[in-house]
N, C-alpha and C positions, 0 to 999 in steps of 0.2 A: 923532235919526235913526230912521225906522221898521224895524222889526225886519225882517230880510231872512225869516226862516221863522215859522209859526203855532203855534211851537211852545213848551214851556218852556224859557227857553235858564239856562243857569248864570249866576249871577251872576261867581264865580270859576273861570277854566279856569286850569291849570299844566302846560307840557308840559317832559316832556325832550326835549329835539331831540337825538335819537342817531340816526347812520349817515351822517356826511357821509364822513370816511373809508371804510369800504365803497364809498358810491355812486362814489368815486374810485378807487377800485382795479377796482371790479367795471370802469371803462370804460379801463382803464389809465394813468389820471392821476396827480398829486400829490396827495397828503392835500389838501393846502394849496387844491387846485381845487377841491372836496367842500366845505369854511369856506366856500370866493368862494359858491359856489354856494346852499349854504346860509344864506346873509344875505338872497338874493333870497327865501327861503321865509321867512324873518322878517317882510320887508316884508308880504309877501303876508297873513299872517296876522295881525299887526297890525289891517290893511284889513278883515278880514273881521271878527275877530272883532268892532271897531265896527260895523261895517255889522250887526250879527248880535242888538245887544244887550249883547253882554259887556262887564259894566264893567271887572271887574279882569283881565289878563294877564299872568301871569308866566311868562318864559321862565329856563332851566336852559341859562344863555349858559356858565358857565366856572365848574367846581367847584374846592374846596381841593386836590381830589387831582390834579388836570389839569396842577401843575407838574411833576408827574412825568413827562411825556411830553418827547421829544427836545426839546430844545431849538429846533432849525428851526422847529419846529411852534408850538412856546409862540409864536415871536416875530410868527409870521405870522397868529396868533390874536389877537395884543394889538395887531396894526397894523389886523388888521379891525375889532376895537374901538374903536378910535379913527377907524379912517377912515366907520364906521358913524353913531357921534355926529357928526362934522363934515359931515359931508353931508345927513345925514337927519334932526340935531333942528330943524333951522327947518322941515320939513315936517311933521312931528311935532310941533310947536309951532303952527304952523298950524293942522294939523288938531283943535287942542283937546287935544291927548294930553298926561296926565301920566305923569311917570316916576317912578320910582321904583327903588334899588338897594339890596338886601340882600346881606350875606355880609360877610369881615372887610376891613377895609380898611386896620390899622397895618401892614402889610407890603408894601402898594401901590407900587407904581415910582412916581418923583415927579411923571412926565411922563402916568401915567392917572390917578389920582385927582383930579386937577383939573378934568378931562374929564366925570369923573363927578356932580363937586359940582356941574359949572356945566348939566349936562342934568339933573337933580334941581330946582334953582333956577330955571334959567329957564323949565320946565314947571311950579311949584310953583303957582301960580293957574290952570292948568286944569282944566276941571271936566268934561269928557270920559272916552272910556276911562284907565283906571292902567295903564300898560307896568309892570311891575315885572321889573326887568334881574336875575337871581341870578348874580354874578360874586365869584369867590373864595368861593365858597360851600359849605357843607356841615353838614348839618343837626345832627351831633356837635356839630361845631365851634359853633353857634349856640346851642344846648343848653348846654354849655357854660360859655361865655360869659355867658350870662344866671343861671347858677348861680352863677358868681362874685360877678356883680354884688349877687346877692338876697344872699349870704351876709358877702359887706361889709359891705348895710346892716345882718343880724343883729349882726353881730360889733361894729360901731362903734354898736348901740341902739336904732339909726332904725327897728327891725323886729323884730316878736316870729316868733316860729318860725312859728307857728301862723298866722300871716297871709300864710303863700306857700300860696297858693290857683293853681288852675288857672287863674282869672282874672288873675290878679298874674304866673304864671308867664307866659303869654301876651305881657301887655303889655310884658314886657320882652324878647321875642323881633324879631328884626331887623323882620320884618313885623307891630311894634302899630300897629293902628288900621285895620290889610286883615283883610279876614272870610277863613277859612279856603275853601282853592280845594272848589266842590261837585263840580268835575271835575279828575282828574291824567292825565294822556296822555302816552303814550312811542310812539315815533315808532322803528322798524326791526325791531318783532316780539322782539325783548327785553321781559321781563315779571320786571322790579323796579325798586326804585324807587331804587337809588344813593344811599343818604344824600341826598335828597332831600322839605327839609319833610315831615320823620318826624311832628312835635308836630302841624304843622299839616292834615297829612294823615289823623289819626285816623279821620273819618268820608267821608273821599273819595268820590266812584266813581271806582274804576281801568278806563281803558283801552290796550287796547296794540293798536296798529295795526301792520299789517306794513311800510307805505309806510317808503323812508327818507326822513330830514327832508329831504333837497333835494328829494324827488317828492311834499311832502308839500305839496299843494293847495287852492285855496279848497273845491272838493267836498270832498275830503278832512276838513277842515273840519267845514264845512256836514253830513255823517255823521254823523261823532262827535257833534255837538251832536243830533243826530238820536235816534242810539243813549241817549247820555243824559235824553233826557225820554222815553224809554220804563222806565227805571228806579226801581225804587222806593227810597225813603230809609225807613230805619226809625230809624236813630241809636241801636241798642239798644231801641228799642220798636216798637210796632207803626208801619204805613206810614203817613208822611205824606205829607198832600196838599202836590205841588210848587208855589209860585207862579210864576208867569211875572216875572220881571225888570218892577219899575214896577207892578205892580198893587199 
């Protein structure tokens, strides 16, 4: 599909989608109406960022720490998860979309995880945009995780010390084989990043828009990608020239 702008678009964007609650309160709703609402900005931006060029998207669906929140809320969170895959991966599948889900998964309720494997699998031979879903997610926790695993293999041989490399660290993080996001975007005028792909974030560009996620628009969008090929990348050295996605 031809790139909707003339410009350089990121290979990888990552947002946080924060401020549905706000958008719900500020209009005197339910949390829970701010989630409904904000699935519709999901879609949306899916849509675009294909249309745009962007290969990889990962969305900041539902972190480790988010089971702290009331319980009403967790529940009505995990039923738009689910009612989101049943409805939307045969169009998503359709449209060529692969998915993709990072974050922990042994503590899963038994009735999502299945959900998830089976929208993983049956996108796994698309060769279109990467959804990458981050649910149960947090970048400690993922860090972590992959520390254990590198330190197994020291301890049982399979691995000298000296061979955990940034590279090796990497590949064993939830996202090996996705190139790190060139863009991270948070969405309600909050400016951090929430344990959010710390490792992978190293050389980001951060931006933080004011929109909250449910007002957060194809233009909206279409901006930000805007705002980003006016930026320069240095990576610790001097600027490099950005390419445009496919050249």
């Amino acid at each position: 599909m031809q790139n909707l702008l003339p410009i350089t678009v990121p290979e990888h964007v990552a947002i946080i989608m924060d401020g549905n609650g706000r958008w719900a309160n500020a209009r005197g709703l339910p949390r829970t109406m701010g989630h409904r609402k904000g699935v519709e900005a999901v879609r949306d931006a899916v849509k675009t960022a294909a249309e745009a060029g962007v290969r990889y998207l990962t969305l900041f669906a539902f972190s480790s720490e988010n089971w702290n929140r009331p319980q009403a809320e967790v529940t009505d969170l995990m039923g738009l998860l689910k009612a989101f895959i049943r409805r939307d991966l045969a169009d998503l599948h359709r449209e060529n979309v692969r998915i993709r889900i990072i974050g922990e998964r042994s503590n899963l309720r038994g009735d999502i995880l299945p959900l998830l494997i089976e929208a993983e699998e049956t996108t796994s031979g698309n060769t279109g945009i990467t959804l990458v879903i981050a649910f149960n997610y947090g970048a400690r926790d993922e860090l972590t995780r992959a520390m254990r695993r590198l330190a197994t293999e020291v301890a049982q041989g399979r691995l000298a010390p000296e061979d955990i490399t940034p590279e090796r660290i990497a590949a064993s993080l939830d996202t090996a084989g996705i190139p790190d996001p060139d863009l991270i975007l948070r969405t309600s005028g909050e400016e951090r990043l929430s344990n959010f792909l710390l490792w992978q974030g190293a050389y980001s560009e951060l931006l933080f828009v004011p929109e909250l996620w449910p007002d957060f628009t194809r233009e909206t969008f279409l901006s930000a990608l805007e705002k980003f090929a006016c930026r320069e990348r240095r990576f610790g050295g001097l600027a490099q020239p950005t390419l445009a996605v496919g050249s």
